[in-house]
C-alpha positions as CSV (number, residue, x, y, z in Angstrom):
1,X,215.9,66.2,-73.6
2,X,216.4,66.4,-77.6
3,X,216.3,62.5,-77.7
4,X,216.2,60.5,-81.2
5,X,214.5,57.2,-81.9
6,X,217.7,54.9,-82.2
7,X,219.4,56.5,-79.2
8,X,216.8,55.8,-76.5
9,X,218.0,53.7,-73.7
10,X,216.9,50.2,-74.0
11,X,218.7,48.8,-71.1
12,X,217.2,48.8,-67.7
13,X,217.1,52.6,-66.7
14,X,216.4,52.0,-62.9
15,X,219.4,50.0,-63.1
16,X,221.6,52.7,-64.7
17,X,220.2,55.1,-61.8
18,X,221.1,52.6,-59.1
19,X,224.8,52.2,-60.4
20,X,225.4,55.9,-60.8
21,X,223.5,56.3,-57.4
22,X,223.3,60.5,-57.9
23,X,221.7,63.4,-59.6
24,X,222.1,66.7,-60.2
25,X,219.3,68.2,-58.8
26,X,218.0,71.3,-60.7
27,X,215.2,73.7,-59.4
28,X,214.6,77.6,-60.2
29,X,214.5,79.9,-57.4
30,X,212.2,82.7,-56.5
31,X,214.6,85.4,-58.1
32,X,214.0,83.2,-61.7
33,X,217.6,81.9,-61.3
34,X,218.2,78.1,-61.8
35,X,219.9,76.5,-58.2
36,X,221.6,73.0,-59.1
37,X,223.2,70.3,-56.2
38,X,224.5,67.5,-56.8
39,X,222.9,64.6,-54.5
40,X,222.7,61.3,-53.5
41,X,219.7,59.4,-54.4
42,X,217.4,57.4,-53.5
43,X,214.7,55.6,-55.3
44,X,211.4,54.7,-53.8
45,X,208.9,54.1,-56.5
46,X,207.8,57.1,-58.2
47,X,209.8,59.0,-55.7
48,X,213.0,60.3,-55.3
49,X,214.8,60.9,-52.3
50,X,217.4,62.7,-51.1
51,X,219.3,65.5,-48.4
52,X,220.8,68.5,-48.7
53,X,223.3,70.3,-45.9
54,X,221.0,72.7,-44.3
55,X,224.0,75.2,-44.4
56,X,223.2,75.0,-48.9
57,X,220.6,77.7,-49.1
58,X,219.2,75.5,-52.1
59,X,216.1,74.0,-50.0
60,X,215.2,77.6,-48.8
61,X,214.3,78.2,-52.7
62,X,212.3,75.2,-52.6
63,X,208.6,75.8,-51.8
64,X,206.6,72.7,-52.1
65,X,205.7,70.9,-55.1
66,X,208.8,73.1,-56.7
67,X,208.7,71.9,-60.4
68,X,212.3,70.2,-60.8
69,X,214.8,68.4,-62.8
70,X,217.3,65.4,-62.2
71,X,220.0,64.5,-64.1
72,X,222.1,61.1,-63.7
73,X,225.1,61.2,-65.8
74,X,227.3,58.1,-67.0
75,X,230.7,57.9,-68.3
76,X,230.9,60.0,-71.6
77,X,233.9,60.8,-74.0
78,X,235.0,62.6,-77.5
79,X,235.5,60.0,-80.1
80,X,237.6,61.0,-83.1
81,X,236.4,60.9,-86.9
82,X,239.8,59.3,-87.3
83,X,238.8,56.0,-85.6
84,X,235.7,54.9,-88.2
85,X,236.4,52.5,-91.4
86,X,234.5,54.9,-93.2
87,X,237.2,57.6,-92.9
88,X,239.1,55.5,-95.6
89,X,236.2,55.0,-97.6
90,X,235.5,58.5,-98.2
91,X,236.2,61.4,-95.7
92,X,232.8,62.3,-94.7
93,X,232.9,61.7,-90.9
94,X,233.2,64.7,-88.2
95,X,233.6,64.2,-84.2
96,X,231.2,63.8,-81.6
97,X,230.9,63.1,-78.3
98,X,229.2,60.0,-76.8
99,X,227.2,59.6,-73.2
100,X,224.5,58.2,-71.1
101,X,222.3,60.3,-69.3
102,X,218.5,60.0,-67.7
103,X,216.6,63.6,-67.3
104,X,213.7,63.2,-64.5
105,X,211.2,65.7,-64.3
106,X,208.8,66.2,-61.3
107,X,208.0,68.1,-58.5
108,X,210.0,68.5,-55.0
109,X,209.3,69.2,-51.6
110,X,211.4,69.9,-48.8
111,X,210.8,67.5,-45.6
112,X,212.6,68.8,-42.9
113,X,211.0,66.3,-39.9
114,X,213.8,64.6,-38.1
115,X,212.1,61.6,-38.2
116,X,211.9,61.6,-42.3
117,X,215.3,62.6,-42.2
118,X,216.8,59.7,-40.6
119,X,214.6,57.1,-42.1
120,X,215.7,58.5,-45.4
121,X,219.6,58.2,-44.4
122,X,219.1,55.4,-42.8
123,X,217.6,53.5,-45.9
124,X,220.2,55.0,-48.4
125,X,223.2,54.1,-45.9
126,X,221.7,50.4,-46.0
127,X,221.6,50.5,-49.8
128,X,224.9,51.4,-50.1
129,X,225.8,49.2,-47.0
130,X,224.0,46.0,-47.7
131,X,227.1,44.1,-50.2
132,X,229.8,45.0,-47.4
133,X,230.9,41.9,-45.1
134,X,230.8,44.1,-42.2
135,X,228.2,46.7,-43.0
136,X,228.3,49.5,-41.5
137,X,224.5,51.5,-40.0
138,X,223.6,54.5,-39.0
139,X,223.2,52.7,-35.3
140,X,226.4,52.0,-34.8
141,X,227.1,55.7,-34.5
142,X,226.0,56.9,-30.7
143,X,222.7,58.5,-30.8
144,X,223.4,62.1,-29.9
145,X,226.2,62.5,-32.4
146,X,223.5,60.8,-35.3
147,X,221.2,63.4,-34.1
148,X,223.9,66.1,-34.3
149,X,224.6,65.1,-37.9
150,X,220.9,65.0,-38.8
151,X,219.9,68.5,-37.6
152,X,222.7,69.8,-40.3
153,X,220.8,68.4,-43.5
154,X,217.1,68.5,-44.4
155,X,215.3,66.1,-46.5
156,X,213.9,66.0,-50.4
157,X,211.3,64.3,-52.0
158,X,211.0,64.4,-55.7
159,X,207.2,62.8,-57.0
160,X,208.4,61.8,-61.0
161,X,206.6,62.6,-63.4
162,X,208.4,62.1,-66.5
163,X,211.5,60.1,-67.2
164,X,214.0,60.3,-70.4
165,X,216.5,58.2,-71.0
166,X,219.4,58.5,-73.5
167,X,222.6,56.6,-74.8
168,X,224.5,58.2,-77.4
169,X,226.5,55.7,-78.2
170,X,226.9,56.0,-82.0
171,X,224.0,54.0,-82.7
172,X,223.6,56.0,-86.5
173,X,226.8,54.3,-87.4
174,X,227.5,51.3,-88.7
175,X,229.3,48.4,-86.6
176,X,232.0,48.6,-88.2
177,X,232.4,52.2,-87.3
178,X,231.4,51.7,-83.9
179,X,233.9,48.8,-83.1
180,X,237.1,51.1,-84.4
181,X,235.6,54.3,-81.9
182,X,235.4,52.1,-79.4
183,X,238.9,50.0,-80.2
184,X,240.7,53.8,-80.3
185,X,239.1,54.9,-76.9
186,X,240.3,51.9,-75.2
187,X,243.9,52.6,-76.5
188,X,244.2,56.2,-76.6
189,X,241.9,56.9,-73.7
190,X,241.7,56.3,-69.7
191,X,238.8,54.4,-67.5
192,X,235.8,56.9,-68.8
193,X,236.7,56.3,-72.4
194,X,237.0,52.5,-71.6
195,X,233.4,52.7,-70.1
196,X,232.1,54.1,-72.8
197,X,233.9,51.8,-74.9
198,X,232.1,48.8,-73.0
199,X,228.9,50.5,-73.5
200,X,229.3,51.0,-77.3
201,X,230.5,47.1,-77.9
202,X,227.1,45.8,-75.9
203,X,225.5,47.4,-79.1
204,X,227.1,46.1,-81.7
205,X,225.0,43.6,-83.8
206,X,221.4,44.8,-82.0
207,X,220.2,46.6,-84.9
């Protein structure tokens, strides 16, 4: 990831996994090809988790320790030259395009044990369960159809090596510019430009 000093994350990156809550999971296959899916995750420490349909012949390129990449997007957007203060002062401004993303790199291994499988759904349902008045588990289901579902998906574990975070957010403007980008994404634009938006104002008067 080409990442500059003033646009690394500073905010709590586990956090900004957690809320996007997938990746695009990027491995090469034998054939020298890249294979991307994009998955659910999971995060266990230095490990990622997560399951592929066993009918995506993705995991059958995966031998294990496969050197891999993850990619968890957030909301991005174009922001027009037209919205900074200093395209009255003097004209020298161009577009760009603004965005959050984290870039893991590791190494993946397929688990396909029934027994990994379900504790791995059964954790990630209960993460994305747990806030719910009535939650919902992967009990409630009867057994043989839970076991039905889990023969048709295999597990993944990613062990993280290296993690990059960035926020391009205009950070190499000055406030004033960044306050008018994010003021004409809010009225020009729809929810992503209003999250980015969001995200650009929570800078403003840190540097």
């Amino acid at each position: 990831m080409y990442l500059p000093r003033f646009n690394q994350m500073t905010d709590d990156v586990a956090a900004f996994v957690d809320a996007v809550g997938a990746a695009e999971l990027v491995t090469t296959g034998p054939d020298g090809y890249p294979r991307a899916s994009r998955l659910p995750l999971l995060r266990a420490s230095d490990r990622w988790i997560f399951h592929l349909a066993r009918a995506n012949d993705h995991w059958r390129t995966i031998e294990p320790d496969t050197p891999a990449l993850a990619v968890v997007t957030g909301p991005e957007a174009y922001v027009s030259p037209s919205w900074y203060a200093t395209k009255r002062e003097h004209g020298r401004v161009v577009p760009t395009w603004n965005y959050s993303a984290v870039h893991v790199t590791g190494r993946v291994t397929v688990h396909d044990d029934p027994d990994w499988v379900r504790d791995a759904v059964t954790r990630l349902t209960d993460l994305h369960e747990q806030h719910r008045a009535e939650p919902w588990a992967v009990t409630d289901a009867p057994e043989v159809y839970v076991g039905k579902q889990l023969r048709a998906i295999v597990g993944v574990e990613l062990v993280v090596e290296q993690v990059e975070a960035k926020a391009k957010l205009s950070q190499n403007r000055s406030d004033e510019d960044r306050a008018g980008a994010a003021a004409g994404m809010r009225a020009e634009g729809g929810r992503r430009e209003a999250d980015v938006a969001d995200a650009m104002e929570s800078l403003l008067g840190r540097d």
